[in-house]
Structures are given as C-alpha cells and as structure tokens.
Backbone as JSON Lines, residues from 0, in Angstrom:
{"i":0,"aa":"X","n":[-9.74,-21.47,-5.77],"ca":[-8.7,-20.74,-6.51],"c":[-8.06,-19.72,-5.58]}
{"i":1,"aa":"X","n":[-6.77,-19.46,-5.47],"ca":[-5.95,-18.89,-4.3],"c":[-6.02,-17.55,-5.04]}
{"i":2,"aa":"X","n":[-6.0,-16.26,-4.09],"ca":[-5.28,-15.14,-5.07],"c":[-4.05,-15.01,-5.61]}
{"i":3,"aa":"X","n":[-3.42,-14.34,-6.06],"ca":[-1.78,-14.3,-6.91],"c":[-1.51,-13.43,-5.49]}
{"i":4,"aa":"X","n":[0.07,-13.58,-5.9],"ca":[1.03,-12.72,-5.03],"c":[0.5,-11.35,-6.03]}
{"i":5,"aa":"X","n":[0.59,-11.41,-6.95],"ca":[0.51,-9.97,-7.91],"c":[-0.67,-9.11,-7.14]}
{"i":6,"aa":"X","n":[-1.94,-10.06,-7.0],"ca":[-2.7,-9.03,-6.7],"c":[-2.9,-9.28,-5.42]}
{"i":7,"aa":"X","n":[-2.19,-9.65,-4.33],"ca":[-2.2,-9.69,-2.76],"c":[-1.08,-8.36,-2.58]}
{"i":8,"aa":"X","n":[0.1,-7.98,-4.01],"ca":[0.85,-7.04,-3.37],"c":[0.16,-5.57,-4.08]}
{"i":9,"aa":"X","n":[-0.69,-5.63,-4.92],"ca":[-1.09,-4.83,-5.86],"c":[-1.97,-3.67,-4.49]}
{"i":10,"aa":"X","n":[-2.99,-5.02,-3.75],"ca":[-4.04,-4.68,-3.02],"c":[-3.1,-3.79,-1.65]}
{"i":11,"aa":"X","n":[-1.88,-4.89,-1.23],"ca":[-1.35,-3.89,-0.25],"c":[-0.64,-2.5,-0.3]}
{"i":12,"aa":"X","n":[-0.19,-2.34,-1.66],"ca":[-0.01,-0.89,-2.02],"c":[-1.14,0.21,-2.23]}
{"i":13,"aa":"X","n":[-2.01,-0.4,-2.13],"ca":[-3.16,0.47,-2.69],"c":[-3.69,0.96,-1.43]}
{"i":14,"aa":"X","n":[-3.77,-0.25,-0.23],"ca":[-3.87,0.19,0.91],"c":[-3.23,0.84,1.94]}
{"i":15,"aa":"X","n":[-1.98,0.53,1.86],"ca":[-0.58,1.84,2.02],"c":[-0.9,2.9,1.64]}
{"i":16,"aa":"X","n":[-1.37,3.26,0.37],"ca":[-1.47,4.29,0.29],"c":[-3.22,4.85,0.5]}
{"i":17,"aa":"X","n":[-3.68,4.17,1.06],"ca":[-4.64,4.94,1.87],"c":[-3.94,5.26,3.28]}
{"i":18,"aa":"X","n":[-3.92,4.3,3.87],"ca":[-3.51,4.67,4.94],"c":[-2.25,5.62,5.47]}
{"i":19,"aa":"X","n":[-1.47,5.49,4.44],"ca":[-0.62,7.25,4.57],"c":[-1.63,8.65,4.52]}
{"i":20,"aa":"X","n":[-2.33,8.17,3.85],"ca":[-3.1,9.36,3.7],"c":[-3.72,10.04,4.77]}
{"i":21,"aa":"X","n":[-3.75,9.6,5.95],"ca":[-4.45,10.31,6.8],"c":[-3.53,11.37,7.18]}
{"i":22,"aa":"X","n":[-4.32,12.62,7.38],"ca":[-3.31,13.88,7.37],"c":[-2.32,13.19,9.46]}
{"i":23,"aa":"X","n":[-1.07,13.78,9.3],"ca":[-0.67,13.99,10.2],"c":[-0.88,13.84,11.92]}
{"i":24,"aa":"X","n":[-1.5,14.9,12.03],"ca":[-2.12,15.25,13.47],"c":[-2.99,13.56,14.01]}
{"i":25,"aa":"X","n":[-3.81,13.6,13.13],"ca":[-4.65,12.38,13.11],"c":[-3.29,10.93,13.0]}
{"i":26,"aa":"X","n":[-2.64,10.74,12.47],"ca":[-1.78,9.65,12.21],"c":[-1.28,9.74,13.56]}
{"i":27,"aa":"X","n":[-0.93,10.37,14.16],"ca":[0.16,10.55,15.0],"c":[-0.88,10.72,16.54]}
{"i":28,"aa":"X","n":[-2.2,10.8,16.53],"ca":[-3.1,10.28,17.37],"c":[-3.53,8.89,17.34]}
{"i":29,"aa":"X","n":[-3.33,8.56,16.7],"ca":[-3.52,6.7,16.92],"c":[-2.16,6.06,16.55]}
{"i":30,"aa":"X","n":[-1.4,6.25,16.72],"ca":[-0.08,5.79,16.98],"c":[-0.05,5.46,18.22]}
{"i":31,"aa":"X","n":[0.39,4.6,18.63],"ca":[0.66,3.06,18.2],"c":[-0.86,2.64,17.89]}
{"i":32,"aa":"X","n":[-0.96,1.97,16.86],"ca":[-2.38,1.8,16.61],"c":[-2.29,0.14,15.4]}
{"i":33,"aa":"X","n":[-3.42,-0.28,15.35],"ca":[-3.35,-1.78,14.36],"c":[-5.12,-2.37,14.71]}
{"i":34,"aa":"X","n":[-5.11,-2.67,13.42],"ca":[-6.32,-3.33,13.66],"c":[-6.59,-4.01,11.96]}
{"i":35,"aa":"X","n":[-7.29,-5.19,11.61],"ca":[-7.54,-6.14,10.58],"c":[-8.75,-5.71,10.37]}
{"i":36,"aa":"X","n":[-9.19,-6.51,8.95],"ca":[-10.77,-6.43,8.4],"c":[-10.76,-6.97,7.18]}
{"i":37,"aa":"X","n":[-11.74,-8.09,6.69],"ca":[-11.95,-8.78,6.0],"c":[-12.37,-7.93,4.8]}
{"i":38,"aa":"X","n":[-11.97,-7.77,3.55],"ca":[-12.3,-7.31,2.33],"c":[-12.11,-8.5,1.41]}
{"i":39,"aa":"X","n":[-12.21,-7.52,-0.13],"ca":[-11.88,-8.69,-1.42],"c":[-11.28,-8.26,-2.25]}
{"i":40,"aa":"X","n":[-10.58,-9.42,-2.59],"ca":[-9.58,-8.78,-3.78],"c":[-10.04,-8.29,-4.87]}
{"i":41,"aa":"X","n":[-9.79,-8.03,-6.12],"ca":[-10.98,-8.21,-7.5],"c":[-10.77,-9.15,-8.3]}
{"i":42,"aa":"X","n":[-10.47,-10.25,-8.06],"ca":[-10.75,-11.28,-8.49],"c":[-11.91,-11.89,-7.57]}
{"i":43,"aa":"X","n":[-12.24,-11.49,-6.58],"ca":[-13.71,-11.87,-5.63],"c":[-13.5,-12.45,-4.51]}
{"i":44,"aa":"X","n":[-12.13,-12.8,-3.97],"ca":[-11.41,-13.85,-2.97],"c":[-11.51,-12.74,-1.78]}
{"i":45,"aa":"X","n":[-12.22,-13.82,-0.61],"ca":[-12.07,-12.83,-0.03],"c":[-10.42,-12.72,0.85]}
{"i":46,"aa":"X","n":[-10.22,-11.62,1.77],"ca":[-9.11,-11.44,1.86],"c":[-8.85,-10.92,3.17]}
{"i":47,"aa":"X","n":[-7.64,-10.54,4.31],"ca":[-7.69,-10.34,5.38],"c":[-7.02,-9.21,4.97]}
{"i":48,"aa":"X","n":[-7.36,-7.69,5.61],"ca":[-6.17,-6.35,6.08],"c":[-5.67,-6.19,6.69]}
{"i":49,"aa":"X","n":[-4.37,-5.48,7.06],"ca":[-3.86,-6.05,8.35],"c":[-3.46,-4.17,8.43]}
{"i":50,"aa":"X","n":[-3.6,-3.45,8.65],"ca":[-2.53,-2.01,9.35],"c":[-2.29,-1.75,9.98]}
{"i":51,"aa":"X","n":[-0.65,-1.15,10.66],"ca":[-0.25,-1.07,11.74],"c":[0.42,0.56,11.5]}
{"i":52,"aa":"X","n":[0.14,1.24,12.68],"ca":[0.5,2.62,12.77],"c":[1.85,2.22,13.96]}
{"i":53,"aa":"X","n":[3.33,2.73,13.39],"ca":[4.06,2.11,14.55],"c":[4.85,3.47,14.99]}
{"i":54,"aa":"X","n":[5.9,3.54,16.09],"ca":[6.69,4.86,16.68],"c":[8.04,4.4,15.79]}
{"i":55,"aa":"X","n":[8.77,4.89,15.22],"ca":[9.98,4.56,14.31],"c":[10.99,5.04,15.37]}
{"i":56,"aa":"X","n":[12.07,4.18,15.35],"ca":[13.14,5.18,16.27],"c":[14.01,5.97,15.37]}
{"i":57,"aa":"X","n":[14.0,5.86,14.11],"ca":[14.9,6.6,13.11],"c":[14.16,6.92,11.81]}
{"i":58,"aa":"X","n":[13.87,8.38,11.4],"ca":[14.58,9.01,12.44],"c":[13.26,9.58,13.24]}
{"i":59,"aa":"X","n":[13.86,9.97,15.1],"ca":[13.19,10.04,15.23],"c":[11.8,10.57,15.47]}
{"i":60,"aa":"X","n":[10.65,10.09,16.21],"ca":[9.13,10.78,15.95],"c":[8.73,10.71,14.64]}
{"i":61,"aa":"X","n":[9.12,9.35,13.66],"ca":[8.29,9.49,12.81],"c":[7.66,7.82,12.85]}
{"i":62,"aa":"X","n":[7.18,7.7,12.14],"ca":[6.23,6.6,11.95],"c":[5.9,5.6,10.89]}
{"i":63,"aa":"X","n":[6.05,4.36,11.16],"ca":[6.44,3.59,10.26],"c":[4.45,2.96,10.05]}
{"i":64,"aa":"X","n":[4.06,2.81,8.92],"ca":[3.06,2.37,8.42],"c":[3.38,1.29,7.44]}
{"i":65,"aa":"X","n":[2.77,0.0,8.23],"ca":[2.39,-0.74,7.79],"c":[1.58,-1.68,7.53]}
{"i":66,"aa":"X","n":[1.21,-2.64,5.89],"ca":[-0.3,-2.98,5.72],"c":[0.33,-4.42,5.07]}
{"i":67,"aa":"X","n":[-0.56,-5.45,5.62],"ca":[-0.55,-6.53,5.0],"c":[-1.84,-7.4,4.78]}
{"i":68,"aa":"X","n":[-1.61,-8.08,3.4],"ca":[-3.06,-8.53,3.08],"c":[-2.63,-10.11,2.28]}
{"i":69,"aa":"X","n":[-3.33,-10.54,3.1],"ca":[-3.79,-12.07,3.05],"c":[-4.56,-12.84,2.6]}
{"i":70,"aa":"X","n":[-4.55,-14.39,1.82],"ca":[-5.69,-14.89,1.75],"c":[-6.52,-14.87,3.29]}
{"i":71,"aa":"X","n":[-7.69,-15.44,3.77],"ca":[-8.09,-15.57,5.27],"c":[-7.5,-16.76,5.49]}
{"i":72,"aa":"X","n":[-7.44,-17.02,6.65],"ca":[-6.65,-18.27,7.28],"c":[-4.68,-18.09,6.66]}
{"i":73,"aa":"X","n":[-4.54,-17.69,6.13],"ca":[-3.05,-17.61,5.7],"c":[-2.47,-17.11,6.9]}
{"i":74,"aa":"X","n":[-0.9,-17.51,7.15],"ca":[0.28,-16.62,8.07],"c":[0.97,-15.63,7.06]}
{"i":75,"aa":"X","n":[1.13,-15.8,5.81],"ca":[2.02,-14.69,4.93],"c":[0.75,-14.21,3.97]}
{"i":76,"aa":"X","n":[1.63,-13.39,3.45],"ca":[0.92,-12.17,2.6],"c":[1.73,-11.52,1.58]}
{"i":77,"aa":"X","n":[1.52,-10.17,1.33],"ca":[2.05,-9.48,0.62],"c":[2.03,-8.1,1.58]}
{"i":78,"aa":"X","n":[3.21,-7.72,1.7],"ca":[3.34,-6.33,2.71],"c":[4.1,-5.3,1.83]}
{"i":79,"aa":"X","n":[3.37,-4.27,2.78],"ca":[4.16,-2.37,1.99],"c":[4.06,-2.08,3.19]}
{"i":80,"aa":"X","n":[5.1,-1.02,3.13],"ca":[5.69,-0.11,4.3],"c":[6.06,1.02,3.64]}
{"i":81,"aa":"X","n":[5.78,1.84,4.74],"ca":[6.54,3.39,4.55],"c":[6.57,4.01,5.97]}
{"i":82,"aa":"X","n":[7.75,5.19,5.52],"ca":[8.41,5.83,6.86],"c":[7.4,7.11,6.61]}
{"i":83,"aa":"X","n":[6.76,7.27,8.1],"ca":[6.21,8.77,7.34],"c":[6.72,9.63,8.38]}
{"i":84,"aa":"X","n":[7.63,11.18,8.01],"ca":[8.43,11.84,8.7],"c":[7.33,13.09,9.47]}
{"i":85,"aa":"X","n":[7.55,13.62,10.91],"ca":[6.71,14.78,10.83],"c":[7.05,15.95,9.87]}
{"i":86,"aa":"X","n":[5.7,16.62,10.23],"ca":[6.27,17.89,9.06],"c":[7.09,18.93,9.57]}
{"i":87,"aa":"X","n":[8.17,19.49,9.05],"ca":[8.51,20.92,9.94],"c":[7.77,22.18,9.53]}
C-alpha cells in the first residue's frame, strides 16, 4: 500500500516546520547544509527525509529551507519550502 500525496505533503510541512525552527545563528552555521533519513509516515510506511539548508540570492543572506519526503526508492515526493530572512 503506497502512502497518499496528502500525507507525504502533510509529513513535509510538519518537517519544514521543524526545521525552520532552529534559532538563527545555528541555521546560518550549517548553511549550505543537506542530509536524508529514513522515518514513517502514520500510516506505518516507511519513508525517506530529505532537508536542505540553502544561500538564497534574494533577498540577500537569507536562506531558503527545504524538505522533501518520499516513499523509499521513489524520485518525487511532496516538498515545502520557505525563505528564512536574517534578523535585524
């Protein structure tokens, strides 16, 4: 049984918004940064993570975060993004 798009995009928002969460200073120390890891959806499937900490050119010095999550073995997914700006 495959997971849904519903809950492949459900899971990548949820993980977006972890991964915004890391305060600042720290975000902006592993920039350029990416790395995967096998979790599960809750339906029990397991599933691939994908996050990428990127340099945005606009505007700029800020940082584009993004997460995508997969069945395993899949090329597509369900992706979220966000711009995260420094602070003044």
């Amino acid at each position: 049984m495959a997971v849904s798009d519903d809950e492949l995009s459900a899971m990548a928002i949820e993980e977006l918004d972890a991964a915004c969460a890391l305060p600042w200073p720290d975000m902006k120390k592993v920039t350029p940064w990416g790395d995967s890891f096998t979790g599960f959806a809750p339906s029990g499937r397991e599933v691939e993570i994908e996050r990428r900490y990127l340099w945005s050119h606009a505007p700029e010095g800020s940082i584009a975060v993004e997460v995508e999550v997969r069945e395993l073995g899949a090329r597509t997914g369900a992706e979220a993004k966000a711009l995260i700006t420094p602070p003044r």
